[in-house]
C-alpha positions in Angstrom: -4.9 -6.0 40.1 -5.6 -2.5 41.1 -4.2 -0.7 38.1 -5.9 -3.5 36.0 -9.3 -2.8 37.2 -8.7 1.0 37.0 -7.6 0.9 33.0 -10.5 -1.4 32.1 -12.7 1.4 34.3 -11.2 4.3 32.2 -11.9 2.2 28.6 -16.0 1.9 29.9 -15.8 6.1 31.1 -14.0 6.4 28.0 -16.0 4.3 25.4 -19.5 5.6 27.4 -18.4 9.2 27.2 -17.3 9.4 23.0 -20.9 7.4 22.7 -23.0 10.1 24.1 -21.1 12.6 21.7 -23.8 10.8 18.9 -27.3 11.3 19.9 -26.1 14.9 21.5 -24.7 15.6 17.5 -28.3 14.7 16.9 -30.0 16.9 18.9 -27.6 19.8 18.3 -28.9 19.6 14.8 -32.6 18.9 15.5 -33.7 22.6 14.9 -31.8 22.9 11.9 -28.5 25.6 12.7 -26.2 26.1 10.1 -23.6 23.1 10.0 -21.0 25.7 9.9 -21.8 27.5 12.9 -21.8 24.4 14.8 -18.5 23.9 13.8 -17.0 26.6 14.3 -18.3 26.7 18.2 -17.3 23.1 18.6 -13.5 24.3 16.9 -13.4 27.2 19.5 -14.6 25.1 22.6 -11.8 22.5 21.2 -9.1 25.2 21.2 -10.2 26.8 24.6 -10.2 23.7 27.0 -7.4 21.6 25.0 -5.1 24.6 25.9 -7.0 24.9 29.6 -5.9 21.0 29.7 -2.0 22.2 28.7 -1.8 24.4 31.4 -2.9 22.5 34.0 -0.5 19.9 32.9 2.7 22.7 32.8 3.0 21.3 29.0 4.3 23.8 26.7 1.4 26.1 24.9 3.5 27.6 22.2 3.3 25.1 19.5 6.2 25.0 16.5 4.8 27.1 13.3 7.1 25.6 10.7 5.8 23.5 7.5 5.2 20.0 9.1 3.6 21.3 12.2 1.4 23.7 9.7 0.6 20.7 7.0 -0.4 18.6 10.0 -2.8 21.3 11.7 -4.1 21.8 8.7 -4.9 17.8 7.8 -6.1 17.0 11.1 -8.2 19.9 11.1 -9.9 19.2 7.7 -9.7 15.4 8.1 -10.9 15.3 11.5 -13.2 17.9 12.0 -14.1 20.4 9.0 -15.1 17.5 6.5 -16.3 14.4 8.6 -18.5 16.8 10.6 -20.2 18.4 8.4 -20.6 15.2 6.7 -22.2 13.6 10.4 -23.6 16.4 11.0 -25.8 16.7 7.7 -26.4 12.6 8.2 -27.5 13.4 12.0 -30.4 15.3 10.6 -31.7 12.4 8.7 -30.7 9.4 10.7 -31.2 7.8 13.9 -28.5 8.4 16.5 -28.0 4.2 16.9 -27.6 3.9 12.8 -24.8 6.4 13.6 -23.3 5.0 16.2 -23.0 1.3 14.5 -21.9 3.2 10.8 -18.5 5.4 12.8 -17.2 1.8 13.8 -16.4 1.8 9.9 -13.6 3.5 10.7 -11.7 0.6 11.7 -13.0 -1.6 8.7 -11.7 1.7 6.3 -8.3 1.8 8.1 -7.2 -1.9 7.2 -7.1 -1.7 3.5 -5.7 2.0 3.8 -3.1 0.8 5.8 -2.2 -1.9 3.7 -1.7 0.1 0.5 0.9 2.8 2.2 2.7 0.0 3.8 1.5 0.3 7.6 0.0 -2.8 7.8 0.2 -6.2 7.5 -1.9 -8.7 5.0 -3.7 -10.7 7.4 -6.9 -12.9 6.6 -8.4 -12.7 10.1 -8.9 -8.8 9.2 -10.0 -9.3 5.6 -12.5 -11.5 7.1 -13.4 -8.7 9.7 -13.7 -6.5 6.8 -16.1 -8.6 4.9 -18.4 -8.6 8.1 -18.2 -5.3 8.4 -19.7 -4.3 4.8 -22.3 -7.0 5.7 -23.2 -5.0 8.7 -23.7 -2.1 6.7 -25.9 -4.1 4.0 -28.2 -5.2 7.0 -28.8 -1.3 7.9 -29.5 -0.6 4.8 -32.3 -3.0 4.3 -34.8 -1.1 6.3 -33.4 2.0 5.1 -33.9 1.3 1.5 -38.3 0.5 2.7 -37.8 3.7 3.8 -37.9 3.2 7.7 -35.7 6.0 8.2 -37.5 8.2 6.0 -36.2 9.6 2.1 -32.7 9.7 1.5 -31.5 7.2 3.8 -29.0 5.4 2.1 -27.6 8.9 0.9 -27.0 9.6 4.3 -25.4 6.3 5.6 -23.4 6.9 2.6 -22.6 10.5 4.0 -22.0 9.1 7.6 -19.2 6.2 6.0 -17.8 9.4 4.4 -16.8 11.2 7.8 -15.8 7.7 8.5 -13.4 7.7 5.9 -12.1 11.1 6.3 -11.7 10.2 10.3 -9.6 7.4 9.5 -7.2 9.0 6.4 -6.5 11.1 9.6 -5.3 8.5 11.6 -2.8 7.5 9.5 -1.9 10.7 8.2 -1.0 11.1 12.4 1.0 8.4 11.8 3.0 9.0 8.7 3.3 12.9 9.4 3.2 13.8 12.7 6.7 15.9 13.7 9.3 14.9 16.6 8.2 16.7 19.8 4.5 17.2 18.5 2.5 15.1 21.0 -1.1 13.9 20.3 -2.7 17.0 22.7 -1.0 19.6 21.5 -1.6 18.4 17.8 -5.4 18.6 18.8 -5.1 22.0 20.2 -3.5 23.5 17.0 -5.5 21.7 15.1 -8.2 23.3 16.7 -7.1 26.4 16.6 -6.2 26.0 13.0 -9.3 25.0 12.2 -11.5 27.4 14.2 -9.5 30.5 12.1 -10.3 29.2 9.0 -14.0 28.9 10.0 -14.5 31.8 11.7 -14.3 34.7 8.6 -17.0 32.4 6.8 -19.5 32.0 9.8 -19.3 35.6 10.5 -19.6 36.9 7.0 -23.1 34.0 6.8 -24.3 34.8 10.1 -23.8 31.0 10.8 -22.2 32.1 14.0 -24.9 34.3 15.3 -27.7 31.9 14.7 -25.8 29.2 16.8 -24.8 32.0 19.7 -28.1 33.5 19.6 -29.7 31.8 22.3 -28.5 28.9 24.7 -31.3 26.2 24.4 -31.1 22.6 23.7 -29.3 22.6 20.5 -26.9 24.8 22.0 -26.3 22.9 25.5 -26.0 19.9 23.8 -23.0 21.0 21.2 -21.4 22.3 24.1 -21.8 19.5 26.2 -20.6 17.0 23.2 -17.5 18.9 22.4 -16.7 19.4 26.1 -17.0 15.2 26.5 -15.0 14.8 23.3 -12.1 16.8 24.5 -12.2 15.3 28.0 -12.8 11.4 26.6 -9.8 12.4 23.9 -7.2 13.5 27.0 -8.6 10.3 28.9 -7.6 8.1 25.6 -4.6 9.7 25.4 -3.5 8.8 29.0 -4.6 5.9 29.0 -2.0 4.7 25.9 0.2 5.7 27.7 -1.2 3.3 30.5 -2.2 1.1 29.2 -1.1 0.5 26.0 -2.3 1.3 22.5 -3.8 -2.0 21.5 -5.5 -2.0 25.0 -7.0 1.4 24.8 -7.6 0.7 20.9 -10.5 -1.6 22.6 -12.5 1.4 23.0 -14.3 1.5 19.5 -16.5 -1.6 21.2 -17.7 0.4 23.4 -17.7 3.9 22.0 -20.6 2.0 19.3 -22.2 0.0 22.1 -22.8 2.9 24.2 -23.5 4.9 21.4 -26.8 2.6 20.7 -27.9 2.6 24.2 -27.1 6.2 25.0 -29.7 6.6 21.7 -32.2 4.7 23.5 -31.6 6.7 27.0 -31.9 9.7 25.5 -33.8 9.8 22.0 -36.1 7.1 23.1 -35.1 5.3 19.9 -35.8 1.4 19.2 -34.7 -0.9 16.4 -35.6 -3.6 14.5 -34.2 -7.1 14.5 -32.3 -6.1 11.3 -30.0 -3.3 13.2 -29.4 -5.7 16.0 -28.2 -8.0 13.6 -26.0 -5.8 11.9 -24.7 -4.2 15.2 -23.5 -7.8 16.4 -21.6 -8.4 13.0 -20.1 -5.0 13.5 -18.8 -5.9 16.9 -17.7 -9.2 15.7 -16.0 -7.3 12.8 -14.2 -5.0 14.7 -12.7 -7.6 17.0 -11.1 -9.3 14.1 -10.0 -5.8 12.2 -8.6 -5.0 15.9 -4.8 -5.7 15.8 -3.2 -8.3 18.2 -1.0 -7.3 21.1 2.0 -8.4 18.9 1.3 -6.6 16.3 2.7 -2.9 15.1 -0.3 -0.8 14.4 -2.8 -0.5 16.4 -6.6 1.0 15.3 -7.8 3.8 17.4 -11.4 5.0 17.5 
């Protein structure tokens, strides 16, 4: 009963904690820094407590360098941070931070099909049906977006925030199909990070992208730190608790992650919504639950 009680407490701190990382994107971008230079200081803050996290765990720090490990740095880095964030990144500018939150949950309704076509999955009319709801979701935000309640550009935006959905879940299964033997999921991350942070870096030096980021330390700044601080700690706290838990248990925390996401936009952004985004976040959630594998099933979704 105990441990039960502690995993479902880890999947709210979890879910709660990757939420807040959306209206804190949003206001790391509200003074308009360069994309780039955001990235590049969330890469470096990635790198720098991932491999903090490996010492104090006594795992290994030197990671393998041959072509598998490289081609997976390198994918995870592009497909998980490089292009999705400076695809929700641009969309942050534009869009509330709730819109965001209900539009990442895509990423479950773009793994199915994907899945499916490179033989990871399973056929299975519950999820095509979870699917369906899903792209109904997104046709209810869009109606006030398309009156222009979010301002020009809207649905270019959504469009650019299913994108970094997309890319977020071509690198799940690329994790899946590619990872090496011996490669766990937090050392991945670190050389990911790394990877990723030294292919930035010569560009947002050479732009100044960098040095309008590091400038100063106000709001912007606090609040990218803060964000990639909670993703890497929420990551480690997913990671542990698959291996508690389970992967279909902890794969429960995309309900949450969008659920807190909304109300963390209403704690913190003051935001409100109309009866048309409530709508479309229930269908979501309902969406997701049926997209969500079974515990019999192979392949579990994570967030």
């Amino acid at each position: 009963m105990i441990r039960r009680f502690g995993a479902h407490l880890g999947l709210l701190v979890i879910g709660a904690g990757w939420g807040a990382t959306v209206p804190l994107g949003k206001v790391a971008v509200s003074t308009g820094l360069p994309v780039l230079g955001l990235i590049t200081v969330q890469l470096i803050i990635g790198a720098l407590f991932m491999g903090g996290i490996l010492i104090l765990r006594r795992a290994p720090i030197r990671l393998p360098m041959d072509w598998p490990a490289l081609r997976i740095y390198a994918l995870v880095a592009a497909l998980g941070t490089l292009l999705p964030n400076s695809a929700s990144y641009t969309a942050a500018a534009h869009l509330p931070a709730g819109i965001l939150s209900v539009l990442i949950a895509t990423v479950a309704m773009f793994s199915f099909p994907i899945c499916l076509i490179v033989g990871l999955d399973r056929f299975s009319w519950r999820r095509l049906l979870g699917l369906a709801l899903g792209l109904v979701s997104v046709v209810l935000l869009a109606q006030p977006a398309s009156d222009g309640a979010f301002g020009s550009g809207a649905i270019f935006y959504m469009a650019l925030s299913m994108c970094a959905a997309l890319l977020y879940a071509f690198e799940g299964i690329s994790v899946a199909l590619l990872r090496p033997d011996g490669l766990g999921p937090m050392r991945l991350l670190f050389g990911s990070s790394a990877l990723g942070a030294l292919i930035c870096l010569p560009a947002a030096l050479q732009t100044g992208a960098l040095a309008q980021v590091t400038s100063e330390f106000g709001v912007p700044q606090q609040a990218l730190v803060a964000s990639s601080i909670i993703h890497i700690c929420v990551y480690a706290g997913y990671v542990a608790l698959v291996g508690r838990a389970g992967a279909v248990f902890a794969a429960q925390v995309s309900y949450v992650v969008t659920a807190s996401g909304v109300i963390w936009a209403m704690i913190m952004l003051g935001e409100r919504f109309s009866p048309w985004f409530w709508a479309a976040l229930c269908l979501m959630l309902v969406g997701m639950a049926m997209v969500q594998p079974r515990p019999k099933e192979d392949t579990p979704a994570a967030p």
